[in-house]
C-alpha positions as CSV (number, residue, x, y, z in Angstrom):
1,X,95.2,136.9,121.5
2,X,97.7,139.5,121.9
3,X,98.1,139.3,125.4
4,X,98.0,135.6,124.9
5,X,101.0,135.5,122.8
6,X,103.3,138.0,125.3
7,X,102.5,135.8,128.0
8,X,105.3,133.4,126.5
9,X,103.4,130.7,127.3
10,X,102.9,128.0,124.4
11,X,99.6,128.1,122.4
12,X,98.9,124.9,120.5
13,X,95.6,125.9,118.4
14,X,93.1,128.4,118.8
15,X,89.0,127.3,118.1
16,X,87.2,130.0,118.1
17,X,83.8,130.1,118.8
18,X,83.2,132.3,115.4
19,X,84.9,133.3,111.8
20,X,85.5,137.3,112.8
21,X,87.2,135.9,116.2
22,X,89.0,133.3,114.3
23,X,90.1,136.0,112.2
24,X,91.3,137.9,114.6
25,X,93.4,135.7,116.3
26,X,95.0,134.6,113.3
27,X,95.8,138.3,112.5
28,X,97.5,139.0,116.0
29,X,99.5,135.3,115.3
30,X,100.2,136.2,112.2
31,X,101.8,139.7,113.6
32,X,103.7,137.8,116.2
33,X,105.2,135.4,113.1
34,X,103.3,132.4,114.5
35,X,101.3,131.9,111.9
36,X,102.9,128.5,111.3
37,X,103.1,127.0,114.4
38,X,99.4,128.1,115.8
39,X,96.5,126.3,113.5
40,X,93.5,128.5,113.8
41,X,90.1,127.1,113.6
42,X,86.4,129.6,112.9
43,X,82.8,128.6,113.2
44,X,80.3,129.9,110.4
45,X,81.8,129.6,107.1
46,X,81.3,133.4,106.3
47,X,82.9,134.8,103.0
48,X,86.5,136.2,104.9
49,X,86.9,132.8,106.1
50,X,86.2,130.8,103.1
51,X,89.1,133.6,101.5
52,X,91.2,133.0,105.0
53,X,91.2,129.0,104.1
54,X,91.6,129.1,100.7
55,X,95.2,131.5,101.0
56,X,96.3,129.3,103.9
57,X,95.5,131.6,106.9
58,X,92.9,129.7,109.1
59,X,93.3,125.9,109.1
60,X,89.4,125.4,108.4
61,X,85.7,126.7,109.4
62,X,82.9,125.0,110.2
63,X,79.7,125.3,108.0
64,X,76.7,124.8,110.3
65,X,74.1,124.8,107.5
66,X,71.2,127.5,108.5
67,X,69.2,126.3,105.6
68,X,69.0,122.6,106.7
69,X,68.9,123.2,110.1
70,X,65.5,125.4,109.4
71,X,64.1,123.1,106.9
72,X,64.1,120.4,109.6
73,X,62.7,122.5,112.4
74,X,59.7,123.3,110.1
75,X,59.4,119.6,108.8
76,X,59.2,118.3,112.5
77,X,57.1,121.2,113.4
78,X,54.4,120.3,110.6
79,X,54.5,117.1,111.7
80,X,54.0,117.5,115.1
81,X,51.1,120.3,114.1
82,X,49.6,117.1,112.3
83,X,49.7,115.0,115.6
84,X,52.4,112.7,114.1
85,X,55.1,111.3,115.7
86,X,58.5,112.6,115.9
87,X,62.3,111.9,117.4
88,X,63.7,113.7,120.4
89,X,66.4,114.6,118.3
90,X,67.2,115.6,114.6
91,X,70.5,116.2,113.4
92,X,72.0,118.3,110.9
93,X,75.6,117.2,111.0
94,X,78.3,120.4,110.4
95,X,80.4,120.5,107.7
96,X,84.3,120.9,108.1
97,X,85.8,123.5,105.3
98,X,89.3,123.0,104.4
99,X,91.5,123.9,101.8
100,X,90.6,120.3,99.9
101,X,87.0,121.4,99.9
102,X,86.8,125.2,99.9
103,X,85.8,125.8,96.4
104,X,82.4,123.8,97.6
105,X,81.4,126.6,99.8
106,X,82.5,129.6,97.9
């Protein structure tokens, strides 16, 4: 993110493809006094981030929720196992975190 930002060239957002990245580029915008013109977006919902969102640093995280996304697996695998039918495809939707809805993930 570092070299990013000398380049000069104009950075509209950064989505990062996890929280400690997403972190990390918001600490280097941050140095560089972008802070406010570079939303910063982290995938995972971990602990720093949740902190990060709720004082204003990253814009939001994604919660992909582990728990569901197991539960299911095992569900379609029992039923399989039992020789019944299942879908081609489950879905266990993410779950944007913002500042309106940190406190739900903390």
């Amino acid at each position: 993110m570092e070299n990013w930002l000398q380049t000069g060239k104009t950075i509209n957002a950064v989505v990062a493809q996890n929280d400690e990245m997403a972190i990390g580029a918001y600490n280097s915008i941050a140095a560089a006094g972008k802070q406010n013109d570079i939303p910063v977006v982290g995938i995972d919902a971990i602990a720093d981030a949740l902190k990060s969102v709720e004082d204003g640093g990253l814009l939001c995280t994604v919660f992909q929720n582990a728990t569901a996304q197991s539960q299911t697996a095992i569900d379609v695998a029992v039923q399989a196992a039992q020789g019944e039918e299942v879908d081609d495809w489950y879905d266990v939707p993410f779950e944007l975190v913002t500042s309106e809805n940190v406190a739900d993930y903390k």
